[in-house]
C-alpha positions as CSV (number, residue, x, y, z in Angstrom):
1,X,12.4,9.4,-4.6
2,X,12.7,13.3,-3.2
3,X,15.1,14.1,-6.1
4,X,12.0,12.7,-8.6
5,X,10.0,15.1,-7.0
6,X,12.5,17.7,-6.9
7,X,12.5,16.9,-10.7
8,X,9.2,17.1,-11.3
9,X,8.3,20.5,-9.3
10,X,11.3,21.8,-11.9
11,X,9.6,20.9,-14.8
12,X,6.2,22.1,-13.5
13,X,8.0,25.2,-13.4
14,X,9.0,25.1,-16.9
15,X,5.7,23.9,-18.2
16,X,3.9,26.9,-16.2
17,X,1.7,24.0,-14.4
18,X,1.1,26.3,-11.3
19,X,-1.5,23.5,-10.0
20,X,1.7,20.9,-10.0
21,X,4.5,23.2,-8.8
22,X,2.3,24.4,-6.2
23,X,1.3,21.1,-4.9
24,X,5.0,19.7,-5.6
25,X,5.9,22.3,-3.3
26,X,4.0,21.9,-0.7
27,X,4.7,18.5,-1.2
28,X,8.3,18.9,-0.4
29,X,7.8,21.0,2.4
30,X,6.7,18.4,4.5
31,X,9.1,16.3,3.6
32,X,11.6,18.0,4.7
33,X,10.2,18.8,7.6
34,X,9.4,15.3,8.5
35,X,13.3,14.6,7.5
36,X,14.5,17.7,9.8
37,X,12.3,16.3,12.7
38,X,13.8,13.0,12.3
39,X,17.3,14.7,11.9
40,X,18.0,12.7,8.8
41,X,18.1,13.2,5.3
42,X,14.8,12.3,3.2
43,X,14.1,8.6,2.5
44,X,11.6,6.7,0.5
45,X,10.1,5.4,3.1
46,X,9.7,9.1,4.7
47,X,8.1,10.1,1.4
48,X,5.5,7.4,0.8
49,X,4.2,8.2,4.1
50,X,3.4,11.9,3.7
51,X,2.2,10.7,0.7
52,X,-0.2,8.3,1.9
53,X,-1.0,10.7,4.4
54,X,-1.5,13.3,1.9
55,X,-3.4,11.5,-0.6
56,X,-5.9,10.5,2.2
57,X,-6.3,14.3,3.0
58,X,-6.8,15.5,-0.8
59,X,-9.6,12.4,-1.1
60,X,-11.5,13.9,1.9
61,X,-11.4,17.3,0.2
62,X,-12.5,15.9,-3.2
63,X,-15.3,14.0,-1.3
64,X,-16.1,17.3,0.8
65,X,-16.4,19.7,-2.2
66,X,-18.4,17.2,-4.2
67,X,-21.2,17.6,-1.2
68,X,-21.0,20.9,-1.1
69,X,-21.6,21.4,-5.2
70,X,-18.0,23.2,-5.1
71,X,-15.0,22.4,-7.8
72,X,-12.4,19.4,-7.2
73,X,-10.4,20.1,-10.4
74,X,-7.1,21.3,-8.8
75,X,-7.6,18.5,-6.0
76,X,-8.2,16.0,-8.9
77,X,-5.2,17.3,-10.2
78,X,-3.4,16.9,-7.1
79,X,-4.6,13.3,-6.3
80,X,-3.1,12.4,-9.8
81,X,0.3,13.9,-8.6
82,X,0.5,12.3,-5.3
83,X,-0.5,8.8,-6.6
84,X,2.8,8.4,-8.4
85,X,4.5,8.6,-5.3
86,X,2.4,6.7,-3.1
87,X,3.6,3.2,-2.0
88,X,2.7,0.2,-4.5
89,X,0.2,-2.0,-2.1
90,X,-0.4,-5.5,-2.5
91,X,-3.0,-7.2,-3.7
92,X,-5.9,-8.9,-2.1
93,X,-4.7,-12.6,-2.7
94,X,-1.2,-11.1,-2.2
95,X,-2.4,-9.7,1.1
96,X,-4.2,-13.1,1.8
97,X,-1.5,-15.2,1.1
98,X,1.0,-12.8,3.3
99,X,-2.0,-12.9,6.1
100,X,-1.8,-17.2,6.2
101,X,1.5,-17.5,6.7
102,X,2.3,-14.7,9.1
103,X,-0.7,-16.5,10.6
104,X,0.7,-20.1,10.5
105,X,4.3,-18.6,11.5
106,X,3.8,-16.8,14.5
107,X,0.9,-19.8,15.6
108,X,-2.0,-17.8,16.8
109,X,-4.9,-19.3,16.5
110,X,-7.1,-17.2,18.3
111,X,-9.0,-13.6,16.9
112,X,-7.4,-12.1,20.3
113,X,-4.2,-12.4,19.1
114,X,-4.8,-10.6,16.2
115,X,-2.4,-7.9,16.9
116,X,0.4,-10.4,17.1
117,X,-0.1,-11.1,13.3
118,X,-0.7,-7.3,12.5
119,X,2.4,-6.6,14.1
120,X,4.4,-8.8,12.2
121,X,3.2,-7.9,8.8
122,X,3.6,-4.2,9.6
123,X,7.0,-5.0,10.6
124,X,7.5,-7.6,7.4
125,X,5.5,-5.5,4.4
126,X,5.5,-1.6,6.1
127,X,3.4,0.8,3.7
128,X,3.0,-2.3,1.3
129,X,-0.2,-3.6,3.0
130,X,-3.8,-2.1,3.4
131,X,-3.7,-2.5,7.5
132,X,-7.6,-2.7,6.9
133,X,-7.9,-5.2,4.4
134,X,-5.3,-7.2,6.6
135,X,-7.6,-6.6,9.8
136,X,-10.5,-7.8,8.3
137,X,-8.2,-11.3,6.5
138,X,-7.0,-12.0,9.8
139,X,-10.5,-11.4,11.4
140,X,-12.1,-14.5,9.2
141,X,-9.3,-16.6,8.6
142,X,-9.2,-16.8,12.6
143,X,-13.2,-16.9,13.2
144,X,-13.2,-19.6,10.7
C-alpha cells in the first residue's frame, strides 16, 4: 500500500495537484516515521492506521472551519485522498454477526465482561471493526 501512495504523490506531481502532493507527502512522512519507530519497513497495517488516525484529524478540521464560516476545500480534498487508503470496515450486520459469535465463543454472558469480547474481536478483525459500533452490539446483545 506505501508504494500506491508513493505512486500517487508521483502523479500528483505530474498533474501539478499541489493539494494532493502536498497532502501525499505529508502523508508519507508519518509513515515512515511510524515505520522507523517501529524499526521495520512500512506495512499495510501501519498505513491504515495513520490513516484512520489522519482521516479523523482532517474531519475535525472540516467540522472546525465549517463553525467558524472559514473554507474546507483543500481539507475536503484531503479527506477524499485519505479515504482510499483507509481500512475497509464491516458492516453493521457484519459487525453484529462477528459480535454473537465472539460472544457465544468466548461465553460471557455478563455486560462486565465486555472487554473480554472486545478484546477478542480487536485481536480477530484489527482496523476492520468500528470499536464503537461493537461497544454498543455487545452492550445490548448482553443487557438483553
Amino acid at each position: 500500500m506505501y508504494t500506491k501512495i508513493k505512486a500517487s504523490r508521483i502523479q500528483a506531481m505530474k498533474d501539478k495537484n499541489e493539494i494532493a502532493k502536498a497532502f501525499l507527502s505529508t502523508f508519507m512522512g508519518e509513515i515512515e516515521k511510524e515505520a522507523k519507530n517501529a524499526m521495520t519497513e512500512p506495512t499495510n497495517a501501519m498505513v491504515e492506521q495513520i490513516a484512520k488516525k489522519m482521516a479523523k484529524n482532517i474531519q475535525d478540521n472540516i467540522k472546525l472551519y465549517a463553525d467558524k464560516g472559514l473554507s474546507t476545500t483543500k481539507e475536503e480534498a484531503e479527506l477524499v485522498i485519505i479515504t482510499e487508503y483507509l481500512p475497509q470496515v464491516l458492516s453493521e450486520e457484519q459487525t453484529r454477526e462477528a459480535v454473537i459469535t465472539a460472544i457465544t465463543q468466548s461465553g460471557v454472558t455478563d455486560a462486565k465482561d465486555q472487554g473480554k469480547v472486545m478484546g477478542a474481536l480487536k485481536k480477530e478483525f484489527g482496523n476492520k471493526l468500528d470499536m464503537k459500533l461493537v461497544s454498543q452490539i455487545v452492550r445490548e446483545t448482553l443487557s438483553s
